[in-house]
N, C-alpha and C positions, 0 to 999 in steps of 0.2 A: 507659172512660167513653163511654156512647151520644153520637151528636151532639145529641140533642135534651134531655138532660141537662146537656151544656156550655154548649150556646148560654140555657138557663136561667140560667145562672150566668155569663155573659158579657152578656148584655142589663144586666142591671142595674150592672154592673161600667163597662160603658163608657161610660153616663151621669153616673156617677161622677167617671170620669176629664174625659169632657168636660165637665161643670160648673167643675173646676179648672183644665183648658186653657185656656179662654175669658180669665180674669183675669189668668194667668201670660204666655198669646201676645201679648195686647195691652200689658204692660206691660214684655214685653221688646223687645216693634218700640219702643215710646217713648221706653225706656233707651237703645238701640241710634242714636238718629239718625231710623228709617225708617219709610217710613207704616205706619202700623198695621194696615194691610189687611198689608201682609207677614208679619205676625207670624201673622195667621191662617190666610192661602197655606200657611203652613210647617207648620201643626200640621194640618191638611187634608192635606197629601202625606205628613208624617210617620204618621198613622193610616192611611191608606189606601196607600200604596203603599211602605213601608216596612215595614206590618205584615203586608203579603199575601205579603213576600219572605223576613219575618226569619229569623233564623237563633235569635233567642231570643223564641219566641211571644209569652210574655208584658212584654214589655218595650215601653214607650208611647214614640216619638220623636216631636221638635217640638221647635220652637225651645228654645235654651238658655242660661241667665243666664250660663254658662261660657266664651261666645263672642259677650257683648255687648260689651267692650270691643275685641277682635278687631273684630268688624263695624264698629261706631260711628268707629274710625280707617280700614278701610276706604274705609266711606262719604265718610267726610274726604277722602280720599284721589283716589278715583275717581269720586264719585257714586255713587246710588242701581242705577243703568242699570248703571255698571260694574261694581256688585258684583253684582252680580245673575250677569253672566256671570263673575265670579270663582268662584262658586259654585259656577255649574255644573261649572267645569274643575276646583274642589277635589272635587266630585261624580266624574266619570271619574278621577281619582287613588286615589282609595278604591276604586272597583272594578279598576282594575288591584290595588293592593295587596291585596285581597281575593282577586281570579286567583289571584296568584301564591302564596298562600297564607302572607301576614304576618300577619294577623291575631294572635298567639300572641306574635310580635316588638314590635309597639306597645305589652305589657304588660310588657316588659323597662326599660321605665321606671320610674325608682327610685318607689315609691307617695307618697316624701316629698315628689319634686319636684312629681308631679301636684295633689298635696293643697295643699300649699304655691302653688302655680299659683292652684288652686280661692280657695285663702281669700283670694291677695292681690286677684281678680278680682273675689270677695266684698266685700273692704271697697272696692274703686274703684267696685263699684254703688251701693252704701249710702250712699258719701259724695256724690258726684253725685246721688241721687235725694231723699236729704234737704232739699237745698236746693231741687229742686221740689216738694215737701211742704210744707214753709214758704215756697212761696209765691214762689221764686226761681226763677235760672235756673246752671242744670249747668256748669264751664267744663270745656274741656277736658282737662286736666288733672290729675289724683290731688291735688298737691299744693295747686294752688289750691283748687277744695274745699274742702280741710282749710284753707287759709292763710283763706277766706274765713268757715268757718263760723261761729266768733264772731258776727262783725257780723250773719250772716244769723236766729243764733238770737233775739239781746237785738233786731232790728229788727221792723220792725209786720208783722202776722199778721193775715189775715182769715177766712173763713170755712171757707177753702181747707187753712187748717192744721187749723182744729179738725178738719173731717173726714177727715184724713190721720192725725192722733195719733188718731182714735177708732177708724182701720180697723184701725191699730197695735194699738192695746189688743184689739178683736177677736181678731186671729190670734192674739196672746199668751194669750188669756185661755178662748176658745171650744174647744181639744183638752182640756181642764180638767175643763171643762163638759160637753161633747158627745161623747158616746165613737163614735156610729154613723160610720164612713166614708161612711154616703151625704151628710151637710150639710159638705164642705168648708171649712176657717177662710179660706182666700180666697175662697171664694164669698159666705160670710157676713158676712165684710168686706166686701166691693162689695155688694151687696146692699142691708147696711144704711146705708150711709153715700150710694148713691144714691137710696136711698128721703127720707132726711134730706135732704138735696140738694133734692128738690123738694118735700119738705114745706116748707122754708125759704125756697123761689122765687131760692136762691143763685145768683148770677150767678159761678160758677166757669167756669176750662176742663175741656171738656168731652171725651169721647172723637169723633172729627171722621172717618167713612167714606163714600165716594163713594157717591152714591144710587142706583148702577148700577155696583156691586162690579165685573162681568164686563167693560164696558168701559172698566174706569179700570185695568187692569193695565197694571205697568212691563215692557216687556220687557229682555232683556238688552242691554246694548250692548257694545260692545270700550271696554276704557279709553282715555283718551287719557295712555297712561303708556308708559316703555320696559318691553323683554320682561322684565328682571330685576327689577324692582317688581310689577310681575303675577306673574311665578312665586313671588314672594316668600310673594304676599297668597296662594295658590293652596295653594302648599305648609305656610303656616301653618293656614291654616283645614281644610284636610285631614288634617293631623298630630294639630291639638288635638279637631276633631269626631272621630276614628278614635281617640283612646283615651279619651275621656270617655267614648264610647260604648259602649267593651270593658269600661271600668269598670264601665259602668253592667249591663251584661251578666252579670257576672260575680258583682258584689253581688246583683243580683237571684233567678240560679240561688240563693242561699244562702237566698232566701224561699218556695220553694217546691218542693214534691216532684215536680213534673212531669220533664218532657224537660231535657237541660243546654243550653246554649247552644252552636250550634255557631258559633263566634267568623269563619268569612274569610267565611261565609255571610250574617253580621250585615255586614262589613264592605260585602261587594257590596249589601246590602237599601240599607244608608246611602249608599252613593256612591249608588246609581240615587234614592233619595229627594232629594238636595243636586242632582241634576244636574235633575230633575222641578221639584224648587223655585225655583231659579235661574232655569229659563227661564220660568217663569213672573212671577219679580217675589217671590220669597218670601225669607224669610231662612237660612242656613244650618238644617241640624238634626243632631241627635242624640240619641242617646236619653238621657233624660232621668228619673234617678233616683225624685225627686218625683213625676213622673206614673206613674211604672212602680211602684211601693211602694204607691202609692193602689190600681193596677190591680190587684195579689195581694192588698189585703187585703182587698178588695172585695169579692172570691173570683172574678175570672178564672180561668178553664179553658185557655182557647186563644188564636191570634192574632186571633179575632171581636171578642176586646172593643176593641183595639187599632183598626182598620179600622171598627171603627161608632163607636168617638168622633170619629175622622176625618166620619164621615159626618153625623153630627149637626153637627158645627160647619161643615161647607159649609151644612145645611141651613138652621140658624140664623141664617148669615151675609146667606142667599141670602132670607131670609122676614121675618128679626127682626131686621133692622141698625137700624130707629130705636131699641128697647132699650138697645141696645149703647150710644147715641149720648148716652146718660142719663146714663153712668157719671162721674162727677168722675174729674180724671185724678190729684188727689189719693191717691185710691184706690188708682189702681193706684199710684204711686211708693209708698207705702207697702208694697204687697205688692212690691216691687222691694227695699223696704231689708232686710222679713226676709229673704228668700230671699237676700239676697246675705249679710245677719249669719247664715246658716242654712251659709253654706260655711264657715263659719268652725268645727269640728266641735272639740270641745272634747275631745268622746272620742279622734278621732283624735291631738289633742295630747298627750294623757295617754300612749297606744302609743308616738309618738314617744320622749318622753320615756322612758320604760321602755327603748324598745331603741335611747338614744342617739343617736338621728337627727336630733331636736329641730333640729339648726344647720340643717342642710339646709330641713327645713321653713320655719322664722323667715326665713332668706335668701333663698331663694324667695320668700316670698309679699313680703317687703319690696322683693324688687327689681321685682315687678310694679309697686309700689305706687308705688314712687320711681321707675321708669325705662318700662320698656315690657313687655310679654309676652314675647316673646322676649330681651329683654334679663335677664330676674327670670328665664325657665327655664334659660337659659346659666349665670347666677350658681350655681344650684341644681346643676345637674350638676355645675359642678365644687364646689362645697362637697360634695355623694356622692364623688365621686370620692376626695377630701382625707381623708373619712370612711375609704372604703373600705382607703386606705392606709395612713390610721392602723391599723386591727384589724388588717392583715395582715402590718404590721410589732408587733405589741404582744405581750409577754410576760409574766409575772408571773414574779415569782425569790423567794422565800424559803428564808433561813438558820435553821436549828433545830438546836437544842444537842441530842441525847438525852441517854446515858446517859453515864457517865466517858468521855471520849477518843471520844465519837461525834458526829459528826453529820450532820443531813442537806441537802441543796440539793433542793429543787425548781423545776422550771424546765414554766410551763406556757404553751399557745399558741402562737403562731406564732414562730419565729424568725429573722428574718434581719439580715445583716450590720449594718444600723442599729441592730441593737437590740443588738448583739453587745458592745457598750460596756458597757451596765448589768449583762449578764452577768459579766464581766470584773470589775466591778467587787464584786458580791456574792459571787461565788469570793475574790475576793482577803482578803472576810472571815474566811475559814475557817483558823484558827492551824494551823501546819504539824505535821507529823508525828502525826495524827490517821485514825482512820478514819471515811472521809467514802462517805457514800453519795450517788449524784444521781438525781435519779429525774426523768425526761422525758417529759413527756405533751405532747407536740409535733404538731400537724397540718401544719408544713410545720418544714426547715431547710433554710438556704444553707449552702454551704460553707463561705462566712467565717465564718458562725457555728458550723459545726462544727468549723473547724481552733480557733475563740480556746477552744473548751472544752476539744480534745484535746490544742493544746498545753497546758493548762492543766493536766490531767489526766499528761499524761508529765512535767511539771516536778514535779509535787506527789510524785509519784511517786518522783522522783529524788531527790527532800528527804527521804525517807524515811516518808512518810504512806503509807496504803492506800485506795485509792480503785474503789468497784463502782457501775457502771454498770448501774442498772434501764430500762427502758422498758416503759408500753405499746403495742400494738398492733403488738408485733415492729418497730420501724420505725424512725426517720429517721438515727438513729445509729449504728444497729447498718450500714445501706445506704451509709451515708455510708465506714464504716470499711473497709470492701468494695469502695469505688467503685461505690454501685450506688445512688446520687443521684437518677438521672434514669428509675428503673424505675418512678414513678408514688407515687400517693398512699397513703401509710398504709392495707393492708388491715382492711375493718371486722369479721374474723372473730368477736372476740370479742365485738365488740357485739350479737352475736344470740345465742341460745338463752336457756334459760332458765340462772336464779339454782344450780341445781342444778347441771349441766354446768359452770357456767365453777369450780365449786366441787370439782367432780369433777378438775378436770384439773390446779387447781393447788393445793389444798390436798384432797387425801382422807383425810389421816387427824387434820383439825382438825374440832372441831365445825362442822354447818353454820350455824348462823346466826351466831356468833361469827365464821366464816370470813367470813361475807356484809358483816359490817357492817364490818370489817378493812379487805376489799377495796373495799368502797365510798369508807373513811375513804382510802387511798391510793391507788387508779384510776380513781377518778370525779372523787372530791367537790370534788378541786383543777381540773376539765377544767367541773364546775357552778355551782361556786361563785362565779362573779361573779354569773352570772342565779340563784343564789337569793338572792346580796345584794340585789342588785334589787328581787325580789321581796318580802324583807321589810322595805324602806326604802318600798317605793310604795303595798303593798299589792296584793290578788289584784284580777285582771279575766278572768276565763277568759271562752270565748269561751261556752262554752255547758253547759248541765248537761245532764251523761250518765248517764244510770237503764241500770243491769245486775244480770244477775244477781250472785249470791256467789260464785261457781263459782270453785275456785279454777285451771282451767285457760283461765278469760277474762280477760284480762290488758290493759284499757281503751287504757291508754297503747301498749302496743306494737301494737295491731290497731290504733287509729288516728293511730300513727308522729307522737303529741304528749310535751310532755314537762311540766316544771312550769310551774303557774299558767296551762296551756290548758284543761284539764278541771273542773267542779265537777263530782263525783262521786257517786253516791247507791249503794250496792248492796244486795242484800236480797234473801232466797232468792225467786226466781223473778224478779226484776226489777219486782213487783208495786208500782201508785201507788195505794192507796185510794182511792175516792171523796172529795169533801172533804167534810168535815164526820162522817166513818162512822170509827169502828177508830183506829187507830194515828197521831195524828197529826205521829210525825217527816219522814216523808217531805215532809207538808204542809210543813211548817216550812222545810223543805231547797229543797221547790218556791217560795215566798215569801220564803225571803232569796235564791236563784239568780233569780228575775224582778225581784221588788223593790227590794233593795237594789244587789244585782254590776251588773244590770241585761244577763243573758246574753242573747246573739241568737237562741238556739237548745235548745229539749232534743230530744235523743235518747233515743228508750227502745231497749235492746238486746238482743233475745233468742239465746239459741244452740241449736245441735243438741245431743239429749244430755241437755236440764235434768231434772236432778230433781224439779224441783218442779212441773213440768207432766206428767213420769209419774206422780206423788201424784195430780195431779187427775184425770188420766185415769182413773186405775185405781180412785180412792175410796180408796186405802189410805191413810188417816192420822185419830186421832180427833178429831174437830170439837171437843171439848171440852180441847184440851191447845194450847199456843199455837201450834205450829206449823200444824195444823189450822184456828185462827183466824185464822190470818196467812193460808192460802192461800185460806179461802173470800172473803176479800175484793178477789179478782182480776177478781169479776164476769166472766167467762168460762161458757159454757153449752158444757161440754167433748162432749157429746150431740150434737151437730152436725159435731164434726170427726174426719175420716176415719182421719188417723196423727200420728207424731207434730209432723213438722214440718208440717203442718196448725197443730197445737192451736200449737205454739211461734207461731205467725205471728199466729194467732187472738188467742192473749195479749197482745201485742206490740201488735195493733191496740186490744184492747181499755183496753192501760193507756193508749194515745194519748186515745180514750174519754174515760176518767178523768180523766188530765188539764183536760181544760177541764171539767171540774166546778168548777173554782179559778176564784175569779172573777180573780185578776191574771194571769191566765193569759190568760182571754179577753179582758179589755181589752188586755192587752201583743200580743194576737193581730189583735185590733181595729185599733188603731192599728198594725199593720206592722210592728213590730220583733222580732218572735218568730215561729219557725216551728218547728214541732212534727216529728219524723222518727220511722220507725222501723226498724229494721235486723235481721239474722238474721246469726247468724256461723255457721257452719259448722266446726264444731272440726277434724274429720277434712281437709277441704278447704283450709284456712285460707284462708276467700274469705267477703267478707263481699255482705251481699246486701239489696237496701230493700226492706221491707214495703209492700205498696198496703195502704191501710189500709181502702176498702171493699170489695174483691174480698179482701182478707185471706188473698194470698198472697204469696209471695218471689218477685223477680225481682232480675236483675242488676244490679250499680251499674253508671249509661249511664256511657260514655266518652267523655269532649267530644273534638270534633274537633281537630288539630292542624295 
């Protein structure tokens, strides 16, 4: 992409962005304790000197609602002065950690804890800012807040609240209404309710900045604290700005086809921005979700859009601060409550939930809520931890009668000596002198656990019963009987190849798909089965809908190493998406419950080497008048232009992308930021898959983020 192409598509992007900085930076320095002029210091360095470094282009940093209560007890703590130089040394902490190359290490945090972190940080803004909405004042504290908010709701309101519940209704009501990302719903909040403001001659408070921005800056000072309460505040606020920031890095990559993020790179862009901010009098930063989601959908190209929204709100600041000075501060608390009820992600709770994690998250965010930051991420880790122990001691045992004098044991998951009891006890079900088969789909066993089965197994034995010992994956029993325990984990051999081979080796002279479905019922389906119960107690949430070919040698889930209820899948000889409104409208149907209803992040359209159905096109061979014919003229493809054949596959590929946003739910779910459009080439011979540029309409390599 030329530069003068990008910076097209980034001009307009970064006005964008900065329209929405402007209400989010001054209503997190007010949350926060700090004068307001820092919250815009912050989002000025985070644009400009964070974006000229980053390691993830398109990604917007500046202050962030995730480290308002962080700072605001700070402040408590040290002063304004002294946090200021906290900053900066949580600034040089992040670029050492970004040196040394952690970056990849701060995402080893369990995602329940951070999220859980998020929401309880969420509901402590919400409830503090609520009551400067209605016209009160914040205590410091979570629970009082909450202990006060009765009194504060049924108490007298003036005019200050109406325009706080009207900016509310705004934000809620105007993404509804307004589908364009250039008119921002906090922009339009503030906006409208300052303009109401002086139409009404309201005597509210007001947004209050030095009439000479340049020399009212705070500089840093030393705290007057000891060295272990500074390192405290240092290391926290570098811990929490360095992976909210990776997070934020990492959701983003998933908005956009460009470059990936190269994560120790972002970490050093962040420390030298926090160290920049700091000395100035600014607030911590990070990158920050919200602003970065507006940037991609705005259609950012590069790091320009990032660096000129910085630029504009210096300029703004530096030319238009009585504007600024209009705004009811009403307003902003408002845009402070969504955004903090906004961390509260309902979709994420639902994942939780699906993959058991739930306690983790709830304990988390309640121990923010009830105690302190640090204190609610402790609580959190060790309830993961409790988690973690539980799966890795858990097993599943079932007793099944077969046929006369048969039966079977199953025994699946993890086994160790704790769990070694309930095994014990389900063998014990099995009447003696029987022949008993066991069958072990085990990804670990301890010895305790394998001696209580073997002696189990030589007494039953001795009783006179018959007892055979199946496993898959050649493993833990068969090592165990060997002494050969500690040779490593369950080889995955059989988990690769195809359906064919594993059929070949152990059954060749059953039929094959009678074999397939056999082998499924007893070597999978007990090692799946909990995550498809899951799945059909919760219902599906895949992450995104993947369009491929029919080919039966493209095989979705193994090329991209997902399993059930990741994929919404579409296939169809040549991978082909009509127009909408032209032909065949299943696909349509399939594109509109995977946007509309699952509400997927992402489609993928996937072409391969090899298609048939893009040799048909090339070559003309097929008649127009018989369906298959019909089916492929409506690839919209102008096959006359492409040189060979992975040319044309790439071409197609680009052009059902094309097609796509012919669907209008497509373009608004595009619009709005939650959907991003891919497309891919597989290479059958290679087994290497590859991302289509969809207007140079050729294959290149999947990039490889840094490590």
């Amino acid at each position: 992409m030329s530069v003068l192409k990008a910076f097209r598509h980034d001009v307009p992007a970064s006005i964008v962005v900065f329209l929405i900085a402007i209400p989010l930076s001054l209503g997190i320095a007010a949350a926060s304790g700090a004068p307001l002029l820092a919250g815009l210091i912050a989002a000025v360095v985070g644009g400009v000197v964070v974006g000229l470094l980053s390691g993830a282009p398109l990604q917007v940093s500046g202050p962030a609602a995730g480290l308002t209560v962080i700072v605001a007890g700070t402040i408590a703590e040290f002063g304004f002065a002294g946090t200021a130089a906290v900053v900066a040394l949580a600034g040089g902490v992040q670029i050492i950690l970004g040196v040394a190359r952690l970056g990849r290490a701060a995402l080893a945090l369990s995602p329940a804890v951070v999220h859980g972190m998020l929401a309880g940080i969420g509901l402590v803004i919400a409830l503090s800012q609520i009551h400067v909405l209605l016209g009160g004042d914040a205590q410091s504290e979570a629970w009082k807040n909450l202990r006060d908010l009765p009194a504060q709701i049924v108490g007298g309101h003036g005019v200050s609240t109406l325009l706080g519940v009207l900016a509310i209704a705004i934000l809620l009501v105007w993404p509804r209404l307004v589908r364009t990302s250039l008119l921002p719903a906090a922009l339009a909040a503030v906006v409208v309710t300052t303009a109401l403001a002086a139409a009404l001659g309201a005597d509210v408070k007001r947004v209050d900045l030095p009439d000479r921005p340049l020399d009212e800056l705070i500089f840093p000072r030393w705290p007057d604290a000891g060295p272990g309460a500074i390192a405290l505040a240092v290391l926290t606020i570098a811990l929490v700005a360095s992976v909210e920031s990776l997070l934020s890095a990492v959701a983003v990559d998933r908005m956009h086809d460009g470059p990936r993020a190269d994560l120790n790179r972002e970490l050093v862009a962040q420390g030298a921005g926090n160290t920049v901010s700091g000395l100035l009098g600014g607030l911590p930063i990070t990158g920050v979700i919200v602003r970065s989601s507006t940037n991609v959908a705005a259609g950012a190209r590069t790091r320009t859009s990032a660096v000129l929204h910085g630029l504009w709100i210096a300029v703004f600041v530096l030319l238009c601060a009585p504007l600024l000075e209009t705004i009811p501060m009403a307003a902003l608390a408002a845009v402070l409550v969504v955004v903090g009820l906004r961390l509260i992600s309902l979709a994420q709770i639902r994942t939780y939930v699906r993959h058991r994690e739930l306690p983790t998250y709830l304990i988390t965010a309640a121990g923010v809520v009830a105690t302190d930051l640090l204190t609610g991420v402790a609580l959190g880790l060790g309830a993961a931890v409790l988690v973690m122990l539980w799966r890795l001691a858990r097993c599943e045992t079932r007793v099944l009668a077969g046929g006369p004098g048969e039966w079977t044991v199953t025994i699946s998951g993890s086994l160790a000596f704790v769990g070694s009891g309930r095994v014990a006890k389900a063998l014990a079900l099995v009447p003696a002198g029987e022949k008993v088969t066991v069958e072990l789909h085990l990804d670990y066993l301890d010895h305790g656990a394998f001696q209580v089965i073997d002696d189990w197994r030589a007494a039953y034995t001795r009783a006179g019963g018959t007892v055979t010992m199946r496993e898959t994956n050649d493993g833990w029993f068969s090592r165990a009987t060997h002494d050969r325990l500690g040779d490593g984990k369950t080889t995955p051999a059989r988990r690769f190849g195809s359906w064919t081979q594993w059929q070949r080796r152990d059954r060749q002279r059953r039929d094959a798909m009678e074999t397939g479905i056999r082998e499924f019922e007893r070597s999978v389906a007990p090692l799946v089965r909990p995550h498809l119960a899951g799945l059909a107690r919760d219902g599906q949430q895949p992450e995104q809908l993947f369009i491929t070919c029919a080919d039966s040698r493209l095989v979705p889930n193994l090329i991209t190493t997902s399993g059930p209820g990741d994929l919404f899948c579409v296939r169809n000889v040549g991978n082909i998406v009509p127009p909408h409104g032209t032909g065949d409208s299943s696909v349509g149907a399939a594109i509109e419950f995977a946007v509309g209803v699952l509400g997927v992040g992402a489609i993928t359209v996937c072409g391969h080497s090899g298609c048939g159905a893009v040799r048909a096109l090339m070559e003309g061979g097929f008649a127009k008048d018989q369906d298959l014919g019909r089916w492929l003229a409506q690839s919209g493809v102008d096959f006359a232009d492409c040189d060979d054949e992975e040319h044309c596959v790439t071409a197609n590929v680009a052009q059902q992308l094309v097609n796509l946003r012919t669907y209008p739910v497509v373009r608004s779910a595009e619009a709005e930021g939650r959907l991003n459009l891919t497309g891919l080439y597989f290479d059958l011979a290679e087994a290497r898959m590859y991302t289509v540029d969809p207007d140079r309409r050729v294959r290149e390599p999947l990039p490889v983020n840094a490590t």
